[in-house]
N, C-alpha and C positions, 0 to 999 in steps of 0.2 A: 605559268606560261600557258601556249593556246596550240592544243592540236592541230594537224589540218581539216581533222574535220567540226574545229570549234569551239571544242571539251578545252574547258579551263583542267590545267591538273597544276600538282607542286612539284618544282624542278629545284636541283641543286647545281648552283652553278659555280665554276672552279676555274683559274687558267692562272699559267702563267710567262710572260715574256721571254722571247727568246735572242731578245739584244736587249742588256741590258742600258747601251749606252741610248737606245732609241725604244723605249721600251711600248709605245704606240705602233710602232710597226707592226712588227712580227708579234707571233705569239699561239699558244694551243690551247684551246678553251675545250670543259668537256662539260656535256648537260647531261647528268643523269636523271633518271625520272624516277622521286622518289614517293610518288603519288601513294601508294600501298603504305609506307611507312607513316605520312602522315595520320592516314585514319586511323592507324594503329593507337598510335599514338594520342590522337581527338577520342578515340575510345577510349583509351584507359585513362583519358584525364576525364572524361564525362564517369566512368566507371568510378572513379577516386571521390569526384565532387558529388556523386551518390551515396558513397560510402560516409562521407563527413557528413552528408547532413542525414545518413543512419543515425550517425554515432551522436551527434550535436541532438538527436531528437530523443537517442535513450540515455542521452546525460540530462538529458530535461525532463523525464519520464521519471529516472533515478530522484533526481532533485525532488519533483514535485510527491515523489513518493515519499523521499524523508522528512519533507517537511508536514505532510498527511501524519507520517508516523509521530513527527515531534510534539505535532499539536494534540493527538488522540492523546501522549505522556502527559504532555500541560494537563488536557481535560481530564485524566485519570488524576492525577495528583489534585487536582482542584476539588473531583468529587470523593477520595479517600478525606483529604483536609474537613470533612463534615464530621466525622468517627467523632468529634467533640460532641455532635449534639443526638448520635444513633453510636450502636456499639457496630461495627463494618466487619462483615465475613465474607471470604471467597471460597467460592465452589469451584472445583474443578475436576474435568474428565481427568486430568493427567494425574499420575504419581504424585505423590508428597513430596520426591525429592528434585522433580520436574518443576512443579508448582512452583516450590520455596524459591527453587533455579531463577524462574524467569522473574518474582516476584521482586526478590535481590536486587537483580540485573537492574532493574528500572529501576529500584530505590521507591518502590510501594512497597514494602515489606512492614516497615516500620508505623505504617498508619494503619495498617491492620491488626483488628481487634482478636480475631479467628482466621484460621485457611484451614478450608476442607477438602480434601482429595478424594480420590475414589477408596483409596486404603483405608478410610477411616468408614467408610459406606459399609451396609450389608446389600444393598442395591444401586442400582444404577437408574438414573431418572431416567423415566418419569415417576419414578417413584420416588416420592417425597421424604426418604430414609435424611439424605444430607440433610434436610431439615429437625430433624429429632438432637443430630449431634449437636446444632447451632443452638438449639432450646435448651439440651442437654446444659450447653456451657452457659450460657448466657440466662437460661429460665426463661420465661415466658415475658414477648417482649409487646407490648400492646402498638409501638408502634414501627412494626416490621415490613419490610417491604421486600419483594425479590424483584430483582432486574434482570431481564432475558435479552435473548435476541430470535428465540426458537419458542415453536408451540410447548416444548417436552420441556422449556423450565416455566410455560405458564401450566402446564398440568400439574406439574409437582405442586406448584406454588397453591393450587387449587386444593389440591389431599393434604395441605398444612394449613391450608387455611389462612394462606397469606396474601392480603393483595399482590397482584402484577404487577410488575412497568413494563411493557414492552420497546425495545430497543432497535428498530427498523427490523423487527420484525414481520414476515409475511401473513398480510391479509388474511388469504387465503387456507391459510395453514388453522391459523388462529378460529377463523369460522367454520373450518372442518371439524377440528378439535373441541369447538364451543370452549375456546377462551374466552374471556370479556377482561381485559385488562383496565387497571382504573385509569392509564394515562398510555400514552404513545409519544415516543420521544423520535427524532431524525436526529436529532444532536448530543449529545451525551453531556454535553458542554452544562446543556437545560435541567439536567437532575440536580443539583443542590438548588438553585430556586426552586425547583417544584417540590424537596425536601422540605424547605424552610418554611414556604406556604403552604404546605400540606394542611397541616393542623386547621387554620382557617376556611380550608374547605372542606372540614370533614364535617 
């Protein structure tokens, strides 16, 4: 409805007849003016259809997270699947019993040749100690390679004397450090090809 001075507002409107046998006659009509209720109400349905498309954007966030996470398991499983033509060790900051944990969980456990924890270290990289245990087991391997993502496993890899790969590792760090890595990878997906053609570019 329309104030007198213009203003559109929302009224609710009610009546009812008071002959029933002539019910155009007579009658008591009431307008109340529910103007305040409605904004209420336009607000928390704008406040709701914000909320769904919060929630619609972190079910698409969640999503594209798991499928990020599904694909890095494919490309770990793809590049464990190599252990046939290199013997495959993992190093890791965490506990042996951490380690083994999450190794399990994903079902890489079993494509691994060696897992080294820090419990098995007398050091902590950058010092190249995890590397003596890997030699330890395995002997001297001539075609060894360590995979990072940080300057402190190309230094190690440096005091062992083992080529790099670096793994979206930063620049910066690397040329601070005077790393020189033999390869740079953004996809992880790319280490068994560049495993399998190594040899021919060596």
């Amino acid at each position: 409805m329309r104030r007198s001075n213009g203003e559109m507002f929302w009224c609710q409107v009610s009546g009812r007849s008071l002959d029933h046998d002539h019910p155009s006659r007579d009658g008591i009509w009431i307008f109340q003016d529910i103007d305040e209720r409605k904004k209420v109400e336009e607000a928390l349905q704008r406040a709701n259809e914000r909320l769904e498309s919060r929630v619609q954007e972190r079910t698409a966030d969640l999503r594209r997270a798991y499928e990020a996470l599904r694909e890095e398991m494919t490309t770990l499983a793809n590049v464990v699947s190599i252990h046939s033509i290199l013997p495959l060790a993992s190093g890791q900051a965490e506990g042996a019993e951490v380690t083994l944990l999450a190794l399990e969980r994903f079902g890489l456990l079993p494509h691994l040749d060696l897992v080294v924890s820090r419990d098995d270290m007398r050091e902590m990289k950058p010092d190249p100690d995890g590397y003596r245990v890997i030699t330890a087991h395995f002997g001297p391997a001539r075609d060894a390679v360590v995979v990072g993502d940080s300057w402190v496993d190309g230094v190690a890899a440096a005091g062992a004397g083992v080529p790099f790969v670096a793994y979206r590792a930063k620049d910066a760090d690397l040329t601070r450090w005077r790393v020189t890595p033999v390869a740079r990878l953004q996809d992880l997906g790319a280490l068994p090809t560049w495993l399998r053609e190594r040899p021919a570019q060596a």
